[in-house]
N, C-alpha and C positions, 0 to 999 in steps of 0.2 A: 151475240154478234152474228152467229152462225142462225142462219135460217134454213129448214128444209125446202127442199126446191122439189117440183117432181119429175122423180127419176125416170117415168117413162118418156120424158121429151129429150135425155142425155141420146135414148134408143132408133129417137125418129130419125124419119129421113132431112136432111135440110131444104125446110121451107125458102118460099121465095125470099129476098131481101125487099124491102119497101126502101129504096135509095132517096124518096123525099122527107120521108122520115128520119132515118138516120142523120142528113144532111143540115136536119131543124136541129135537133138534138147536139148533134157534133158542132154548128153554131153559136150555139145556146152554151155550149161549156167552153167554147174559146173567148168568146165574149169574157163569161165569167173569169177565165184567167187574165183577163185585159184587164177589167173591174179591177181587180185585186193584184195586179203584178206585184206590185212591192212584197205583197205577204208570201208568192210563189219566190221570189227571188231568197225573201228569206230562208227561205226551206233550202235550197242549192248552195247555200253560202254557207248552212252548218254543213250539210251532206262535202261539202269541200273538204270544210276547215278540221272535223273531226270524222276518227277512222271509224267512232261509235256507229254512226249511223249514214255511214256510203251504202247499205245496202238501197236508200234511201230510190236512189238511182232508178233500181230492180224495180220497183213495185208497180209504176202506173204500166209499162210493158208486162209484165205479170196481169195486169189486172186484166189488159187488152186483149191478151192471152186467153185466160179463162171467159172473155166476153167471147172470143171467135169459138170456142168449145162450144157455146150454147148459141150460135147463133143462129140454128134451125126454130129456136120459141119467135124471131122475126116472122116468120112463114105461120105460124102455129097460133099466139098469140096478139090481136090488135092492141094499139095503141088508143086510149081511153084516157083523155084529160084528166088528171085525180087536182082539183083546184086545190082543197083544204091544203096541200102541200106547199102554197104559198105560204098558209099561217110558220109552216112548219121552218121555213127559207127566212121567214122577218126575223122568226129567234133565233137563227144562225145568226142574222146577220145584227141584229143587236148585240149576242152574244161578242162578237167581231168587234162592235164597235165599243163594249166595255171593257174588253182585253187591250182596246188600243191606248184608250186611254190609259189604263194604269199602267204600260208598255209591259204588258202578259205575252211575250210573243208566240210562246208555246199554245195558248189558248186560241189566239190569234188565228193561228194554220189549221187547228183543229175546224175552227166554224171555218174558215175557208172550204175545206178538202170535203167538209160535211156537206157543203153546199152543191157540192156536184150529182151525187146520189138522191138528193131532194129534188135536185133541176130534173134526173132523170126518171124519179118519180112521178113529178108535176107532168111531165110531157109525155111520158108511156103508159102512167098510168099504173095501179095497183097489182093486175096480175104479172104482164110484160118486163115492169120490175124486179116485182117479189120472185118472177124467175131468174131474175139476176142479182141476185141480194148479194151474195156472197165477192162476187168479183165487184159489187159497186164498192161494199163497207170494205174490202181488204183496199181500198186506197188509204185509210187512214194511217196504214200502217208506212207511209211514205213520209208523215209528222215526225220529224226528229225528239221524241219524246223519251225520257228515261234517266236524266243528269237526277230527278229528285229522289232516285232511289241509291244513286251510288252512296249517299253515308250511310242508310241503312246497311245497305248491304258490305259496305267497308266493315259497319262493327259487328253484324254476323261472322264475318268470313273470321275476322281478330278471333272472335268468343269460338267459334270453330276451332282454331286452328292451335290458339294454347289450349282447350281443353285436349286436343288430341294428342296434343306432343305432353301435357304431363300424365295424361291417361298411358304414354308409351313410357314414362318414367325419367322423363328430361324433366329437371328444374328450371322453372321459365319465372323471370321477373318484367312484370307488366306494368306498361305507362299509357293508359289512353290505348289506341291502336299501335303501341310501339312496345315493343316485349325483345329481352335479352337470356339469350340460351349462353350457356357455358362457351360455347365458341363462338357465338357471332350478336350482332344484331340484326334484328328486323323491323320494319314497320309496312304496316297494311296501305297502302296507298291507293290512290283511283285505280289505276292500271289494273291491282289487284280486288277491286270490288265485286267482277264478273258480272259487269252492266253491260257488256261488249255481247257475253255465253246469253247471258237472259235476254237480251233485241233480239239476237239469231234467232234463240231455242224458240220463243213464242212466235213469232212471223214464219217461221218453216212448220213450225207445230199445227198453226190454225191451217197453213196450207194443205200438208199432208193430212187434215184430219180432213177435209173440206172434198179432199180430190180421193181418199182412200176409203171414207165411211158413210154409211145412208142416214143410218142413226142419229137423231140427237143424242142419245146417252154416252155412245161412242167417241163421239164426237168432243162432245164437254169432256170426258175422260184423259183423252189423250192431249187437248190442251193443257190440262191440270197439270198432267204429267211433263209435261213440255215448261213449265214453271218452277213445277219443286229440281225437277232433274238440275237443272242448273246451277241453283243455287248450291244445292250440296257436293256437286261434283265442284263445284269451285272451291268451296272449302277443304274438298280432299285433294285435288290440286293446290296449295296452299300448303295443304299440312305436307304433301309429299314434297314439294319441294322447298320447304323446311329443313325437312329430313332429310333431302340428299343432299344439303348444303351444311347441315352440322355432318355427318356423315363421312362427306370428304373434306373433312376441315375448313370448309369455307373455300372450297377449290371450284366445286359446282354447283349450275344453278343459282349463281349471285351476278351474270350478267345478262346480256340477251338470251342466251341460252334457257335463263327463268323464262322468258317468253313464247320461248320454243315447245318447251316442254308442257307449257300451260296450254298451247291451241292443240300441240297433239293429240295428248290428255280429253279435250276438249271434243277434239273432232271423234275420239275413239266412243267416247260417252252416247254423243249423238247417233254415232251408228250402230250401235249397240241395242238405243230407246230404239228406232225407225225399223232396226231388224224385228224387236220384240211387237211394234204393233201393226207389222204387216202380218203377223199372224190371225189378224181381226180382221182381215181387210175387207169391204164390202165389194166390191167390185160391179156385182148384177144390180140392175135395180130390180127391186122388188115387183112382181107380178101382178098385183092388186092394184097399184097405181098408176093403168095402163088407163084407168075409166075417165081419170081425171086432165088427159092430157089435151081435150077441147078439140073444138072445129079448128081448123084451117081458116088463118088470118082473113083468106080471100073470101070466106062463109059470114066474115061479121064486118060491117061495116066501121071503117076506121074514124073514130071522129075527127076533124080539124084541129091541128095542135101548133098550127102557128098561133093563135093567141095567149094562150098558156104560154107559151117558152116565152113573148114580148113581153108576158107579166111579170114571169119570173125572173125577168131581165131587170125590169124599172125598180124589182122588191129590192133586185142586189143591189142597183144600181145606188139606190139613197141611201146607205149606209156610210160608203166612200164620200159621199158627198159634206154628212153630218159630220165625217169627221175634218176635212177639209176648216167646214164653218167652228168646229172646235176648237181646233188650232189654230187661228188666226185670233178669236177672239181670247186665248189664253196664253199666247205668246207675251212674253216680255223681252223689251232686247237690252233691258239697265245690266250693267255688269253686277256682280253682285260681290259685296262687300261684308267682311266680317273684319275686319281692322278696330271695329267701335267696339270690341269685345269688351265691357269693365269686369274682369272678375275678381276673387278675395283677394289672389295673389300673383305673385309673378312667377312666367317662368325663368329656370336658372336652367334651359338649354332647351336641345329637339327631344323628342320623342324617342322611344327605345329602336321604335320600328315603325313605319310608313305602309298601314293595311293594304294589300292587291284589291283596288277597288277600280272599277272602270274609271277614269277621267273624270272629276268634279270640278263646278265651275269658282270654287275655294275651299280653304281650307284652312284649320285654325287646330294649333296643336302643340304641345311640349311639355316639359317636363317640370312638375311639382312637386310640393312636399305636403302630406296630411297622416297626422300622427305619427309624427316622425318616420315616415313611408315615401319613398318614391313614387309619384304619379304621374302616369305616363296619358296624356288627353291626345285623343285625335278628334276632329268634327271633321265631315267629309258636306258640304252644301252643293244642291243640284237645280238646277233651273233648265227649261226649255226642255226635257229628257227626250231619248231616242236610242238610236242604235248607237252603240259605243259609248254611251254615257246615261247608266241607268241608275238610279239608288239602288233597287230591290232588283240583284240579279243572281241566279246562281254561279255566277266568276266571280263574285265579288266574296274576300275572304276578310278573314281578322287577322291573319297571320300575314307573313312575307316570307315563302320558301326562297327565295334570292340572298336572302338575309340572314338564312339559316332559324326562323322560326316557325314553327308549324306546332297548327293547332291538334290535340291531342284526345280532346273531349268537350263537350257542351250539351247546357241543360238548362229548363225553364225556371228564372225565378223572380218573385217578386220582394220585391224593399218596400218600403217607408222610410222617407227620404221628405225631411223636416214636415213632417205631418199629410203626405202624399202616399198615397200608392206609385209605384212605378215596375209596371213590369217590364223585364229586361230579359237577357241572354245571360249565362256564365259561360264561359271558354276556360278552357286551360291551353296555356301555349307554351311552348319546350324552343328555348331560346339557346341561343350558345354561351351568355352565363347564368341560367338557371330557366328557374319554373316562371311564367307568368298568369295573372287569375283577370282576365279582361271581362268586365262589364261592357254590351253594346247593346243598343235597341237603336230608333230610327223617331224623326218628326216628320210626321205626314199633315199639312193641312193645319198645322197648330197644335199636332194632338202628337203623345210620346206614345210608339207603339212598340209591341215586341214579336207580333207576329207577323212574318214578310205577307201571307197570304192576306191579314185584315190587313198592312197598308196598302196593298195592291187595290185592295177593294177602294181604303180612303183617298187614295189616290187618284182611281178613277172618279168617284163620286168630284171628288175637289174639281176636276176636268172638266166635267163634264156640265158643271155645274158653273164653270167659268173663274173659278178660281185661279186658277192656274195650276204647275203641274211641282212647286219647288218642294224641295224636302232636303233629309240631311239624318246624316249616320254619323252617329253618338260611341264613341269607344272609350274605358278609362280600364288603367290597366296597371297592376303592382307586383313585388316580385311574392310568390308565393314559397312557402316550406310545407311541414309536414302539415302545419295547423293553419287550414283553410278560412279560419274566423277571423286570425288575426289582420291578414288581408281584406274581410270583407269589409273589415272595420272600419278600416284606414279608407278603402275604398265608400263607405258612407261618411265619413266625416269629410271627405272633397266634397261628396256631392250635398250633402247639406249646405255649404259654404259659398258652393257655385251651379248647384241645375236652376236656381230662378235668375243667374245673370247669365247663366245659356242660354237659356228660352229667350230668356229678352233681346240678346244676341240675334237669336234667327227671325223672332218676329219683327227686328228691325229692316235684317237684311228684307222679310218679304214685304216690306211695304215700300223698297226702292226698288 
C-alpha cells in the first residue's frame, strides 16, 4: 500500500500551483461523489451509527493534509494524461456494480473510495500521482471495514485469556467463548474482541510509518507491528481484567469501569510501540535522491487533461446507470407468501426463539417433533433486498441476545439428507433452559448454500442476470447435551421428512 515517493521533493522549495489544474481534478472527484452519493452516504451512516469506525470522519482531512505537505511536486511535477487508468476505473466500477447487486456494501465503498486515486491518476498522471501515492490510498482507510474479523478475534482473545488464567493457576470451565472461574462468570463479547485497538493501531501505524520512515523495509515493519501489537495487548487486557475481577471478588472490573481499564491499557500499549519506533525515525531524506527530483513544472509542458477527467467521468458514470436498469428489471412488487408451506408434520407451537435477522418480507417457523426431539424451524424469505433488509449480513445472527440466547460456537458441516449433500452451519446456542445445536445455511437463486461469501456471489450473478434478488435463511434447531450426535440425528431425521417440501415452499413463493 505504501509507495516510496522521492524524498528530495518533501526538501524543495514550493512550486507554483497550476490553479486550472487542480480545479479539473477537484471537479472531476465531486462529480464522482455525486455519481455515487448513496455509496458516500453509506460510509457516514455507519461512521454515526458505530463508535468502531467514527475515526472514519478523520481521514479524507488527514488525507488533505498530507496532500498540502507535498504540494511543492505541483510546481515540480506536470500533469500527463495516464489514459490506461480508464481500464483501471471500469473495474472499480464493475467491481461496484457486482457488490451492489449482491448488496456487498462494504465492497461497495471500497471500489467507490478506489475510484478517486484512479481519477487522480487518469488526470495527473503516473509521476504527479505516484508522488502522492500515499495520501491518495490512505483514503481507503475512511471504508468502515473490520466487523468480519470480530469473531475471529472474539475466539483468540477467549483461547488467550483462559490459557493465561489456568497457566496463573485458576481452574476455568469453558463453554464456547463463555468460561466460568470459581468466583464469577465471563463471556468474550464484541466489545471485548479488540476490533476497536486493531482499526486504530493499523490506520495510526501506516500513518506514523508513512510520515516517520524513508524505507520501505521500515516501513512494512512497523505496520506489522502495528497489527500483532494489538491483538495480544487485547488479550492481556482481557486476561488482566479477569484477574482483577476474580481478585476483588467480583467487585472490580465487571462494569464500565472493564471499559476503562481496557482503553487505558490500550492507550499505554500504543505509546509505548510509537516511543520504541521513533527510535528509527528517518527524518532526512536521503542525499542521493536529490537527482531524481526533475525539472520545474514550468520546463515541461503540461498536457490537456480536460478530456481524460470528461472520460473518466462517462467510465463512472455507466455503472450507476447499469444498475438503475438492474433494478427495475428485477424488482417484483407481489407480496410474498409462505402459507402454502405442505410439510410431514405440524406444528404444536412457535419456535424456541425468533433469530436477530434484519426485516424479512416472511416467515415461516415453529416447533416440531423428530425422533422423539423437539424441533425448533425458522425460514427467514427476502425479496427486493436493500438497506435494512438483507439475507446475507453480518447483524444478522442465529441467536437472540434479547431473549437470553447467544450463540457460543460454530463450524462448517456437511450432511446427506435423503441422498443429497447439503452443506450447512453448526451453531451451538446457550439458551436459558439449556444448550441448543442449530443447523442454518441459506437459498440463493434455487441453490442451498452455506457459505455467506458464495451466496453473495449467487446472488449477484442471479441480479444481474435478471433474476431477481429473493432468497431465504434456513434454521433448524434441538436441545443439545453432552452427546452431540444424538441431536444431530434427530436434526436429520426433520430434514429428511421435510427439506424437499421446503424447497418446494420457496420455489413457490419465487414464482409469485
Amino acid at each position: 500500500m505504501l509507495m516510496n515517493e522521492h524524498p528530495a521533493l518533501a526538501g524543495a522549495a514550493p512550486g507554483r500551483l497550476s490553479v486550472p489544474k487542480i480545479g479539473i481534478l477537484v471537479a472531476a472527484c465531486v462529480a464522482l461523489l455525486l455519481l455515487y452519493w448513496s455509496t458516500a452516504a453509506s460510509m457516514v451512516a455507519v461512521w454515526n451509527s458505530s463508535e468502531t469506525f467514527a475515526h472514519g470522519y478523520a481521514i479524507v482531512p488527514i488525507s488533505l493534509w498530507l496532500i498540502w505537505r507535498r504540494r511543492e511536486v505541483f510546481g515540480r511535477i506536470p500533469a500527463v494524461p495516464y489514459w490506461p487508468a480508464l481500464a483501471v476505473l471500469a473495474l472499480c466500477g464493475a467491481g461496484w456494480l457486482l457488490a451492489r447487486a449482491g448488496e456487498v456494501q462494504v465492497v461497495m465503498q471500497y471500489a467507490f473510495v478506489a475510484m478517486f486515486p484512479v481519477v487522480a491518476l487518469a488526470v495527473l498522471g503516473r509521476r504527479l500521482a505516484g508522488a502522492l501515492a500515499f495520501p491518495l490510498l490512505f483514503l481507503l482507510f475512511a471504508v468502515p471495514f473490520g466487523e468480519v474479523f470480530v469473531q475471529p478475534l472474539i475466539n483468540f482473545t477467549a483461547d488467550f485469556t483462559i490459557a493465561m488464567v489456568r497457566a496463573t493457576g485458576i481452574p476455568v470451565l469453558r463453554n464456547g467463548t463463555m468460561f466460568e472461574l470459581p468466583t464469577g462468570n465471563w463471556s468474550v463479547v464484541e466489545a471485548c474482541s479488540g476490533v476497536r485497538y486493531l482499526i486504530s493501531s493499523i490506520t495510526l501505524g501506516c500513518l506514523y510509518a508513512y510520515l516517520s520512515y524513508r524505507s520501505t523495509t521500515r516501513r512494512a515493519l512497523f505496520i506489522g507491528l502495528s497489527i500483532v501489537v494489538p491483538i495480544v495487548a487485547n488479550g492481556l487486557r482481557a486476561y488482566m481484567i479477569v484477574m482483577i475481577g476474580h481478585m476483588s471478588g467480583m467487585e472490580l472490573a465487571t462494569g464500565v469501569d472493564h471499559l476503562i481499564y481496557g482503553w487505558l491499557f490500550f492507550g499505554l500499549v500504543m505509546f509505548i510501540m510509537f516511543w520504541i519506533g521513533s527510535y528509527w525515525r528517518e527524518d532526512d531524506a536521503a542525499p542521493a535522491a536529490a537527482a531524481v527530483a526533475g525539472r520545474p513544472a514550468g520546463a515541461l509542458a503540461a498536457r490537456p487533461i480536460t478530456g481524460v477527467a470528461i472520460a473518466a467521468l462517462l467510465v463512472a458514470a455507466l455503472w450507476p446507470a447499469l444498475g438503475v436498469v438492474s433494478d427495475k428489471a428485477s424488482y417484483n412488487p407481489a407480496p410474498v407468501r409462505l402459507d402454502g408451506a405442505r410439510l410431514a408434520s405440524t406444528p404444536s407451537g412457535e419456535a424456541a426463539w425468533k433469530p436477530e435477522f434484519l426485516a424479512p418480507d416472511a416467515a415461516l417457523g415453529g416447533r416440531y417433533t423428530a425422533a422423539g426431539a423437539p424441533i425448533h424451524l425458522n425460514v427467514l424469505y427476502y425479496r427486493n433486498q436493500g438497506p435494512g433488509k438483507r439475507l446475507i449480513s453480518s447483524v444478522n445472527r442465529v441467536d437472540n441476545r434479547d431473549a437470553k440466547f447467544q450463540q457460543v460456537g460454530s463450524s462448517g458441516r456437511l450432511e446427506e439428507i435423503g441422498g443429497r449433500k447439503l452443506a450447512l452451519r453448526e451453531t451451538r446456542v446457550k439458551g436459558p433452559d439449556g444448550n441448543y445445536l442449530v443447523w442454518h445455511w441459506t437459498w440463493v437463486d434455487g441453490q442451498f448454500i452455506a457459505n455467506d461469501y458464495l451466496g453473495k456471489l449467487r446472488q449477484a450473478q442471479a441480479k444481474l442476470m435478471m433474476h431477481g434478488d429473493d432468497g431465504a435463511a434456513l434454521m433448524v434447531a434441538t436441545p443439545v447435551g453432552e452427546q452431540a450426535d444424538t441431536a444431530r440425528a434427530a436434526l436429520r431425521t426433520f430434514l429428511a421428512a421435510n427439506l424437499a417440501p421446503l424447497q418446494a415452499t420457496l420455489e413457490a413463493a419465487r414464482e409469485h
